[in-house]
TIDOTOR-72322 format. One record per residue: x, y, z of N, C-alpha, C, O in turn. Coordinates in steps of 0.05 Angstrom, whole numbers, plus 5000, padded with zeros to 4 digits. Layout:
<nodes>
X:Y:Z:X:Y:Z:X:Y:Z:X:Y:Z
...
</nodes>
This chain:
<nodes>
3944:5239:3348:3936:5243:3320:3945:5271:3310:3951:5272:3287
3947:5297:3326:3948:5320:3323:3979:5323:3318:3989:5336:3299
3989:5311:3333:4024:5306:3330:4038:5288:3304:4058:5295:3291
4022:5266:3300:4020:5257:3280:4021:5277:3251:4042:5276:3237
4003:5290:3244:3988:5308:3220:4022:5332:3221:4039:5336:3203
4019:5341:3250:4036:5363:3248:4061:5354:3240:4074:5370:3227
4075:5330:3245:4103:5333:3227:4100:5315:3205:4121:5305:3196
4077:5308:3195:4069:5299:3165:4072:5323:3154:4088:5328:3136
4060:5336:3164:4053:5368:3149:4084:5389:3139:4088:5402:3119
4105:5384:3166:4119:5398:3166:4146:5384:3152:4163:5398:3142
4149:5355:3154:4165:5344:3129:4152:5346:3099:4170:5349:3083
4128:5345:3087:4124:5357:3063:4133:5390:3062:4138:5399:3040
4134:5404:3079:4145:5428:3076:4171:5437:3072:4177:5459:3062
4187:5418:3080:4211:5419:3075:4225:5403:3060:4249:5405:3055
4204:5380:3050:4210:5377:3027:4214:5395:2995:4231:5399:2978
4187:5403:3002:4179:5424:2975:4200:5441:2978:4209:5445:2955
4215:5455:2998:4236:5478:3001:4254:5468:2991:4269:5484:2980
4260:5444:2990:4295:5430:2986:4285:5424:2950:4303:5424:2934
4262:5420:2942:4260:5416:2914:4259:5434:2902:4270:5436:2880
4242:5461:2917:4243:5486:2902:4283:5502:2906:4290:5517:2887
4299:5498:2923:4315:5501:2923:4338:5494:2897:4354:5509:2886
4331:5458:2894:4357:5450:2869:4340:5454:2848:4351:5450:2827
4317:5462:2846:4307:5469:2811:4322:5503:2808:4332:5506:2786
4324:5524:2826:4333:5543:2820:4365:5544:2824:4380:5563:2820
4369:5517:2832:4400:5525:2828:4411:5511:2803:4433:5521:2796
4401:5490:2787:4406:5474:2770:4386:5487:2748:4393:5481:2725
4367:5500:2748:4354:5500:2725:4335:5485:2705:4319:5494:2688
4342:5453:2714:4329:5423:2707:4308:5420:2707:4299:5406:2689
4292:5430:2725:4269:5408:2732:4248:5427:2711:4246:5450:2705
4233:5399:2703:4221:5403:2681:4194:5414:2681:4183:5420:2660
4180:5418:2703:4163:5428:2706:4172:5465:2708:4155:5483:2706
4200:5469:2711:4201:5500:2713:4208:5514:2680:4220:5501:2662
4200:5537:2677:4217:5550:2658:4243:5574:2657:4243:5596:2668
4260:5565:2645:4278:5575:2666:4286:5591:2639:4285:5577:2618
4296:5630:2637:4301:5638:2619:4322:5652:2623:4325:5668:2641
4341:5647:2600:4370:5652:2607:4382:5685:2592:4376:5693:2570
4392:5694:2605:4382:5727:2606:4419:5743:2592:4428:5764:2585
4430:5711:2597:4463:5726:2597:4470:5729:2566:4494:5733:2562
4456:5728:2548:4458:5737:2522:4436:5760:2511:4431:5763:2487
4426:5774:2529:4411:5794:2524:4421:5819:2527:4416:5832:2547
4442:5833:2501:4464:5844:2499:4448:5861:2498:4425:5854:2501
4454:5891:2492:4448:5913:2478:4453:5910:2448:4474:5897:2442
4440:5919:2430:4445:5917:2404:4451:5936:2395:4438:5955:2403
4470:5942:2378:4465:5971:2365:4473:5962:2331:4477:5939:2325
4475:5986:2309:4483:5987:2278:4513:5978:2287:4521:5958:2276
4531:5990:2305:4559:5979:2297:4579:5962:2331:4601:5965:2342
4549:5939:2336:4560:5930:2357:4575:5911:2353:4582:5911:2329
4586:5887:2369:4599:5871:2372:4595:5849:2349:4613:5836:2337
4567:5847:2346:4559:5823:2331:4571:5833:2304:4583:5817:2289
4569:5857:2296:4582:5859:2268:4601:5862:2260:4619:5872:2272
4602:5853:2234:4638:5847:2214:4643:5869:2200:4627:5875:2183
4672:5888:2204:4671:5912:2191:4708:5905:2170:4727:5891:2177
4704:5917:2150:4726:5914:2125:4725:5948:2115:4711:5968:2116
4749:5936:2103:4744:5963:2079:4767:5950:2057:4783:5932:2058
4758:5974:2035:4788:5969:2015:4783:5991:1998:4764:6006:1994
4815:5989:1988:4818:6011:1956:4816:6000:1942:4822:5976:1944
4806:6009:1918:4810:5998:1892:4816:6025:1866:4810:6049:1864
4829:6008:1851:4837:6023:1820:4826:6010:1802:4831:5987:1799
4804:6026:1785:4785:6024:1763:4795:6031:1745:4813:6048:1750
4791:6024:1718:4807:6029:1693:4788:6026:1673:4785:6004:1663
4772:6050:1663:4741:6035:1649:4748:6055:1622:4761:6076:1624
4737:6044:1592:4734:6059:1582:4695:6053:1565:4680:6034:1565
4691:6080:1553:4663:6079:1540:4660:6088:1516:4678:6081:1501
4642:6104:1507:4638:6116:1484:4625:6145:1492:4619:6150:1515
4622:6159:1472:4609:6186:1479:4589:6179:1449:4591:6161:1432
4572:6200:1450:4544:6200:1436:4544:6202:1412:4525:6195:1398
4578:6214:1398:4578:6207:1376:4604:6192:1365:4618:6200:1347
4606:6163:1382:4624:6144:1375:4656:6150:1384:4674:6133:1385
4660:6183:1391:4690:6170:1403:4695:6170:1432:4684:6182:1451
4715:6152:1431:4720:6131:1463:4729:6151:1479:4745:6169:1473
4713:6145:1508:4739:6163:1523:4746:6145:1547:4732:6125:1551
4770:6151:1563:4779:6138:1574:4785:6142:1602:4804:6156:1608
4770:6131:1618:4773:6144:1654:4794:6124:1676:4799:6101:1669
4804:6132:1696:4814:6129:1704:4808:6137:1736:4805:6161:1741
4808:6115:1759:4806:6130:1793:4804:6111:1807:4819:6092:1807
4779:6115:1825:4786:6080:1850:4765:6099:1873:4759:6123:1874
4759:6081:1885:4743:6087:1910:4756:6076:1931:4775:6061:1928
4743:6087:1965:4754:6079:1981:4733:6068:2002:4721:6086:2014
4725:6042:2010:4699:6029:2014:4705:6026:2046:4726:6027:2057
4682:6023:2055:4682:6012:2080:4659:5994:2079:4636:6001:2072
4666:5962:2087:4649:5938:2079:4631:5944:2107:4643:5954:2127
4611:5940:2109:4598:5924:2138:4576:5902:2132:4555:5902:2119
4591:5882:2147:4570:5858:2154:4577:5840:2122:4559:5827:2112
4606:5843:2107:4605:5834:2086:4592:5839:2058:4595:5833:2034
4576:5853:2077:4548:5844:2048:4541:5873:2028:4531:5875:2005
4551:5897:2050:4541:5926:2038:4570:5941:2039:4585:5933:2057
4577:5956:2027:4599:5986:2016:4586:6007:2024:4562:6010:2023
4606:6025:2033:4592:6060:2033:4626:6074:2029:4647:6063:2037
4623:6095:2017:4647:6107:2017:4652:6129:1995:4632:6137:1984
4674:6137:1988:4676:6156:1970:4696:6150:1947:4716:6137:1951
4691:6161:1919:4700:6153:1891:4708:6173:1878:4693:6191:1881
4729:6180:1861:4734:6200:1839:4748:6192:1810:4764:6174:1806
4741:6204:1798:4748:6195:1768:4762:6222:1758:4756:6245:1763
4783:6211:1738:4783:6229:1714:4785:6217:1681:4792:6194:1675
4780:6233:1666:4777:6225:1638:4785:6239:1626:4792:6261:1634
4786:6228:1594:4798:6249:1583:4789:6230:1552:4791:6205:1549
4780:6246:1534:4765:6249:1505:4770:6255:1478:4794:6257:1474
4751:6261:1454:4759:6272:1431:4722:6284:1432:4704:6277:1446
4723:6303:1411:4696:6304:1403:4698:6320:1382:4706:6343:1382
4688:6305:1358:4690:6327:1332:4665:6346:1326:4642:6341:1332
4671:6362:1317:4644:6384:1315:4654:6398:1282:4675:6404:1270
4639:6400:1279:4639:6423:1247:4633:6451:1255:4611:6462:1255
4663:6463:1264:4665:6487:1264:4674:6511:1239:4690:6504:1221
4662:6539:1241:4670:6566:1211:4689:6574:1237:4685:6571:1261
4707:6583:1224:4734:6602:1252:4725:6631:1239:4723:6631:1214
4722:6643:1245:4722:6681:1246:4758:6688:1234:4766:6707:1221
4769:6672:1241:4800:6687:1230:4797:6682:1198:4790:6661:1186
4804:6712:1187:4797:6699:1154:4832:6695:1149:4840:6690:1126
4849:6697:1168:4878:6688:1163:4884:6656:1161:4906:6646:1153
4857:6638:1170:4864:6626:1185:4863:6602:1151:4846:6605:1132
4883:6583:1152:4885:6565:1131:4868:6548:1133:4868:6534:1112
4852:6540:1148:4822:6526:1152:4809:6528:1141:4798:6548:1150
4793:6520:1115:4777:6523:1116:4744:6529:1123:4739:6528:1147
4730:6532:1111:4703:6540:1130:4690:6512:1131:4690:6497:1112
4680:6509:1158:4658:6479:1148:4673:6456:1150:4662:6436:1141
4704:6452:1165:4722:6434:1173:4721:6428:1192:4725:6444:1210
4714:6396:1199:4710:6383:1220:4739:6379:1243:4761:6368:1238
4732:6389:1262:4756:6392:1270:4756:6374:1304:4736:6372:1318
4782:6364:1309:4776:6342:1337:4778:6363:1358:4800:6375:1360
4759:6369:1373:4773:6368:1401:4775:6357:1425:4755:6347:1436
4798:6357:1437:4800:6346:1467:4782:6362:1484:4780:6386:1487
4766:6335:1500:4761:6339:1522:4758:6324:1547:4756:6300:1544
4756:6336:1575:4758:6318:1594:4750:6330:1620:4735:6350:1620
4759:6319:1644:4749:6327:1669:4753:6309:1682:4764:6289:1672
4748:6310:1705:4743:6295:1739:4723:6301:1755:4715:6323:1757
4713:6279:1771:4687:6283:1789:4687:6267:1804:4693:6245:1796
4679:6270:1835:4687:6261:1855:4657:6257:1878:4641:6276:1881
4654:6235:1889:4628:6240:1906:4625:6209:1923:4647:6199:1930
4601:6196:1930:4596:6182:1945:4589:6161:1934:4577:6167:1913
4589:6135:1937:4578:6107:1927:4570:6090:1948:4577:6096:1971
4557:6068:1943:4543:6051:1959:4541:6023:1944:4522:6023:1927
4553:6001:1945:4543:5981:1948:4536:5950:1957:4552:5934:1968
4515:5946:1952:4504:5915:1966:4526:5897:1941:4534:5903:1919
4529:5874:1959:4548:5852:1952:4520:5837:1960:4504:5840:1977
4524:5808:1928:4512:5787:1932:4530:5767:1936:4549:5765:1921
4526:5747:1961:4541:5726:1964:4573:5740:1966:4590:5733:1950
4579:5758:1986:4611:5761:1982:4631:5737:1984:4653:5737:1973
4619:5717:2000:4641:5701:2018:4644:5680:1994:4664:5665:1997
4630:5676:1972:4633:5658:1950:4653:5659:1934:4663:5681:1938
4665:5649:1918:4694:5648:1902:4687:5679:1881:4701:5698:1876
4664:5674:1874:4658:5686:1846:4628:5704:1859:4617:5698:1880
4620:5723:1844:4602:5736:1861:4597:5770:1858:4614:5786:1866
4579:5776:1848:4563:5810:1842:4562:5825:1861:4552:5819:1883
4572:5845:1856:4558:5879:1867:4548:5898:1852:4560:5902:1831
4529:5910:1858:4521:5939:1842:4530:5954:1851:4520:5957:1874
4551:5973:1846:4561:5999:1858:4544:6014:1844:4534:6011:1822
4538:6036:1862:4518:6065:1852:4537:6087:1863:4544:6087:1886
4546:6107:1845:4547:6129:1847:4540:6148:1850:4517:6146:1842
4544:6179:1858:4536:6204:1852:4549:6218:1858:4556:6216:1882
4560:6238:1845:4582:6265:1856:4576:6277:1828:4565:6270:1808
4593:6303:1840:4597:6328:1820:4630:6330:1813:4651:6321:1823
4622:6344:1792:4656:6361:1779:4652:6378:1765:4636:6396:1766
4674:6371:1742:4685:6395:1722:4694:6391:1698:4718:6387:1700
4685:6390:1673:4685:6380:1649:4695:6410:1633:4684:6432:1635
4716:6404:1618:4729:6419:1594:4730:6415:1573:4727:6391:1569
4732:6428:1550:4741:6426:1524:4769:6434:1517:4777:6448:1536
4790:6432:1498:4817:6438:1488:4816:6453:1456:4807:6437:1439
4820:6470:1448:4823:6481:1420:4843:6465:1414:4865:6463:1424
4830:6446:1387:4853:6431:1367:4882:6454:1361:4882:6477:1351
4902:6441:1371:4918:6453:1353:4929:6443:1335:4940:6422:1335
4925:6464:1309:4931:6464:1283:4942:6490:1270:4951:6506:1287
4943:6499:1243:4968:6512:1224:4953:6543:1231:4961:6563:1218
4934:6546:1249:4924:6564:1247:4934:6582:1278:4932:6606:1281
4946:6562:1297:4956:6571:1318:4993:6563:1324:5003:6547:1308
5008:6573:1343:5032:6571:1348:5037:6573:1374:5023:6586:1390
5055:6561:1379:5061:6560:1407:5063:6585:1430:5065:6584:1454
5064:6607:1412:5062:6632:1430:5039:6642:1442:5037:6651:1465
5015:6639:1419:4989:6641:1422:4969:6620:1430:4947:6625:1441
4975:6601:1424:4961:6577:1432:4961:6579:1468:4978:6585:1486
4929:6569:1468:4928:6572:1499:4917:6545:1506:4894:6538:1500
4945:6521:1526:4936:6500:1530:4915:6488:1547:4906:6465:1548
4907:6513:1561:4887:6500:1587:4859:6509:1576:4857:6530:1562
4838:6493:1581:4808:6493:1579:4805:6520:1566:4816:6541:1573
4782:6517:1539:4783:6541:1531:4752:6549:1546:4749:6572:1553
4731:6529:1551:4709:6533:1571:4693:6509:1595:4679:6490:1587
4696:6512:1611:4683:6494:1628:4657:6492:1639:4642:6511:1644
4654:6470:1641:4623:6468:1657:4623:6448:1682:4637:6429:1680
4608:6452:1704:4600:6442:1729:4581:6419:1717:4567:6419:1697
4584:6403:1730:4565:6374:1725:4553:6359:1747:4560:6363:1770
4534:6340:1741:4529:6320:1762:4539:6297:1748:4550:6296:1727
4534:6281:1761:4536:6254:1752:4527:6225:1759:4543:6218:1777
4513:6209:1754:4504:6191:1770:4508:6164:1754:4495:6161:1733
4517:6152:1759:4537:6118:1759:4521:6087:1773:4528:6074:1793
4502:6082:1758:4494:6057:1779:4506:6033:1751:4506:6038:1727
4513:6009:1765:4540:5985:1752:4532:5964:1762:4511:5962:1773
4549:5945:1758:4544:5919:1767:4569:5903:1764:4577:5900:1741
4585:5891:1787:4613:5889:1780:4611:5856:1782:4599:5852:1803
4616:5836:1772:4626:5815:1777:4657:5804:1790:4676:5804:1776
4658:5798:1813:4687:5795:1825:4693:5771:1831:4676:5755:1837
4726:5764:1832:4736:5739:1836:4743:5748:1857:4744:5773:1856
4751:5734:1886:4765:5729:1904:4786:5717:1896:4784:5692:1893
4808:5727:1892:4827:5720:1885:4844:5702:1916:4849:5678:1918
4851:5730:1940:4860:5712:1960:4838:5731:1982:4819:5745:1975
4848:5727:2005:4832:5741:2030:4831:5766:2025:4812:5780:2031
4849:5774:2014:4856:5812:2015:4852:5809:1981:4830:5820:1985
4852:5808:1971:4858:5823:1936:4822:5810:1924:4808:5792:1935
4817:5822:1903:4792:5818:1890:4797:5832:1859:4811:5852:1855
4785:5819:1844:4789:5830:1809:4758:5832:1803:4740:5816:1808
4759:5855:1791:4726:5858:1789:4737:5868:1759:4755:5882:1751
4706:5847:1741:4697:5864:1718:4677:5882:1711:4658:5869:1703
4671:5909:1709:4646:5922:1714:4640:5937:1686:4653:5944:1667
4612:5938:1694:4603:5952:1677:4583:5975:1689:4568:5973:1709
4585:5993:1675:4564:6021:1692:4554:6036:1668:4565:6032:1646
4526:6059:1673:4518:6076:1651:4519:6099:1670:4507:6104:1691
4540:6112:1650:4537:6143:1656:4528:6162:1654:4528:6170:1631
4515:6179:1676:4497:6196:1662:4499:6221:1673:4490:6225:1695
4514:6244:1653:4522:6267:1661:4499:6289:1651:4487:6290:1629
4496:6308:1676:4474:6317:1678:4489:6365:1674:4512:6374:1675
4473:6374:1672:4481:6410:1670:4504:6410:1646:4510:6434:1640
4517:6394:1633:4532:6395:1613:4530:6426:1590:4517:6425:1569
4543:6445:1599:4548:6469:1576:4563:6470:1563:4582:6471:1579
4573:6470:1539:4592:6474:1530:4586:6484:1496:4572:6475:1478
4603:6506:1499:4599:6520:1467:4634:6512:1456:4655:6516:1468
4631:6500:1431:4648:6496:1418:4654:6518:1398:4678:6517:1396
4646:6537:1383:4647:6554:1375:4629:6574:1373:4607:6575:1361
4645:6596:1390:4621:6623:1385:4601:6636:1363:4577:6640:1358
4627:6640:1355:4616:6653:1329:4584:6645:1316:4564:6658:1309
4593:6614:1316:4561:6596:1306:4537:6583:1323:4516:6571:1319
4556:6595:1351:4534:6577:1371:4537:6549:1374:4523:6533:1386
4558:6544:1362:4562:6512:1366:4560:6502:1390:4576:6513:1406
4544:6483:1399:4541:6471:1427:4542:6441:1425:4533:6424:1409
4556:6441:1446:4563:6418:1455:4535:6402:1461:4518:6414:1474
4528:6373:1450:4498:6362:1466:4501:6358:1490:4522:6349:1499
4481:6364:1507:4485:6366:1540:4485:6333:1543:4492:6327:1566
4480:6310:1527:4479:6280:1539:4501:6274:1516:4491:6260:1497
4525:6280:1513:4552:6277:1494:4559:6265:1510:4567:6245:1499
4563:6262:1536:4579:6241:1553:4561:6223:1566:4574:6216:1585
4539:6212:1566:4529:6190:1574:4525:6171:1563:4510:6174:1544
4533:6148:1565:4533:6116:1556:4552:6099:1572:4564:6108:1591
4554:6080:1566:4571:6049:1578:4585:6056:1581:4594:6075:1568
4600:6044:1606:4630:6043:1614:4637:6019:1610:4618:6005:1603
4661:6008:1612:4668:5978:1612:4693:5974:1621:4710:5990:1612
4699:5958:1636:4728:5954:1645:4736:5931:1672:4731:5907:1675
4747:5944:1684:4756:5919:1705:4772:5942:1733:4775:5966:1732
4779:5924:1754:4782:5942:1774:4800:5928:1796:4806:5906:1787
4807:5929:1810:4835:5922:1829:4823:5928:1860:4816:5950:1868
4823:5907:1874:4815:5912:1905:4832:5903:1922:4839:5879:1921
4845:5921:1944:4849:5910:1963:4852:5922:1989:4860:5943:1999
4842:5898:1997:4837:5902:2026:4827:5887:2052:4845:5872:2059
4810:5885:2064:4794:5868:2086:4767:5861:2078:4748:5877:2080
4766:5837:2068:4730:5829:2060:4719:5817:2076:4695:5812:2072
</nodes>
């Protein structure tokens, strides 16, 4: 009986060994849980799993200034896409304007009248950082908000007229001012093919420390929000989306 029990005993033992054996080599058996470890990567912001692009683009926008005349900018950013969906990168513009003011001239030589509204040119460039989220990039048709912010350098030009000559006339900025600037838009874009994109955008500009004296004599000043309002235009991409 004792001999009996003992290799009852010792074939269920080696049973259980040979079952516990093919469940850990197969993984199957359904009473085990078996957890699979070979996709438990390290993760990081710019690992493997993510999709990285970039592109240039040329913007061509024009707006209005505060008292109805257009000015007209011109630049492009340079993006780096990640994951499709977000932009980070850097942007610069330049422009260039009119702005009439009712200036008295101090020259009593001068054939001007007093109290003659007179145009002047003005303009600048400014350069800084942008960011933005894409909705739905991979779609035919499809939104981004680009946001801006950088600084520059905004000028004025003395009209020339019967009062100056080419000897005396002085073409470069007669005073400048340092600026901020901050740009948040919303572009609508076509995918045209894999690489190229046509965006129509629109943005509000809003230029910030604006000084500018148009004429001494009277204190004439420039309004510090003369350049903030709508942009409107369209824009050229290409690159890796």
């Amino acid at each position: 009986m004792k001999t009996l029990l003992t290799v009852l005993f010792i074939s269920l033992l080696g049973a259980g060994i040979r079952t516990n054996a093919q469940t850990n080599s197969t993984g199957e058996d359904e009473g085990m849980v078996v957890i699979d470890h070979s996709n438990d990567d390290f993760k990081t912001i710019l690992g493997s799993g993510q999709s990285h692009g970039g592109y240039i683009s040329f913007d061509l926008q024009t707006g209005m200034t505060q008292d109805n005349q257009q000015l007209l900018e011109l630049g492009g950013r340079l993006g780096w896409i990640m994951n499709h969906g977000f932009t980070f990168g850097l942007a610069g513009y330049g422009f260039t304007g009119n702005v009439k003011k009712e200036v008295t001239y101090a020259d009593p030589e001068s054939s001007i009248p007093t109290g003659t509204t007179s145009v002047y040119n003005i303009g600048g460039g400014y350069g800084g950082l942008f960011v933005e989220p894409i909705v739905l990039p991979k779609t035919p048709v499809h939104v981004s908000f680009p946001i801006f912010f950088g600084v520059g350098g905004i000028g004025y030009y003395e009209p020339f007229d019967s009062k100056n000559d080419y000897d005396t006339y002085s073409f470069g900025p007669v005073e400048n001012s340092v600026v901020t600037v901050f740009k948040p838009g919303v572009d609508l874009e076509f995918n045209i093919t894999r690489f190229f994109r046509l965006g129509i955008s629109a943005n509000y500009r809003l230029v910030n420390n604006l000084e500018l004296t148009l004429d001494e004599t009277q204190g004439t000043k420039l309004d510090p929000a003369y350049l903030n309002g709508f942009n409107y235009g369209f824009s050229l991409k290409f690159g890796w989306f």
